[in-house]
C-alpha positions in Angstrom: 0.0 0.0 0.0 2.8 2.5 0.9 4.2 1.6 -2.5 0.8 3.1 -4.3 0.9 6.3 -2.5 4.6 7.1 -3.0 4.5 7.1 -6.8 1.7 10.0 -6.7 3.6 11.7 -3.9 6.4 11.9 -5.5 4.7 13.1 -8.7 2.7 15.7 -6.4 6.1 17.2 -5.1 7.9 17.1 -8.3 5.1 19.6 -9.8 5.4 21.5 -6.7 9.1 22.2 -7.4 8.9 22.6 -10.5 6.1 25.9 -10.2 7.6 27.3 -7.4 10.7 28.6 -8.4 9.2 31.0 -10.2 7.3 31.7 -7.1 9.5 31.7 -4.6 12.1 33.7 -6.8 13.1 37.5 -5.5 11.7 40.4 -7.3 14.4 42.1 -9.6 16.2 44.8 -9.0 15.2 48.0 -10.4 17.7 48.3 -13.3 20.1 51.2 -13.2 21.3 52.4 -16.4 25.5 51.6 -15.8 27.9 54.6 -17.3 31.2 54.2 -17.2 32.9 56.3 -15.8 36.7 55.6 -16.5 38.6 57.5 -19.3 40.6 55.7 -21.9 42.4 58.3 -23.3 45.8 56.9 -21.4 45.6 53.7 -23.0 44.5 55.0 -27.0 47.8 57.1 -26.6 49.9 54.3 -25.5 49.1 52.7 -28.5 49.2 55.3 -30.9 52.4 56.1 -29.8 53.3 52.4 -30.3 52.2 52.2 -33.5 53.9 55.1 -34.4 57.6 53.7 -32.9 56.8 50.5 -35.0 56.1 52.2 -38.1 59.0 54.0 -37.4 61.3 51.7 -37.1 60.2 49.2 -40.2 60.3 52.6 -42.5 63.2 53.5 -40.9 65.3 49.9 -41.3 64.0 49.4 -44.8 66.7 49.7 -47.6 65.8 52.1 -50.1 67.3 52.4 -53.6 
């Protein structure tokens, strides 16, 4: 007998779990737009300034006739 009521109690707290997640799940957050704040001028000069040393130097080693 305790064989018969196990299979639908088991089925009976399955569907449970499975609906309430979405029950029992926090309210979001009121989204706040994210700005960033950080400059990246430092960096886009490093790398200009890079560039420009490499270019450099292959123009400069190159052997012109």
């Amino acid at each position: 007998m305790s064989s018969r009521l196990s299979r639908p109690a088991l089925l009976a707290i399955g569907l449970i779990l499975a609906i309430t997640p979405s029950a029992l799940a926090q309210a979001e957050a009121p989204t706040v737009p994210v700005v960033s704040t950080r400059s990246y001028t430092f960096e886009i000069v490093i790398v200009v300034v890079m560039f420009g040393l490499a270019l450099f130097a292959v123009c400069r080693s190159s052997q012109r006739r």
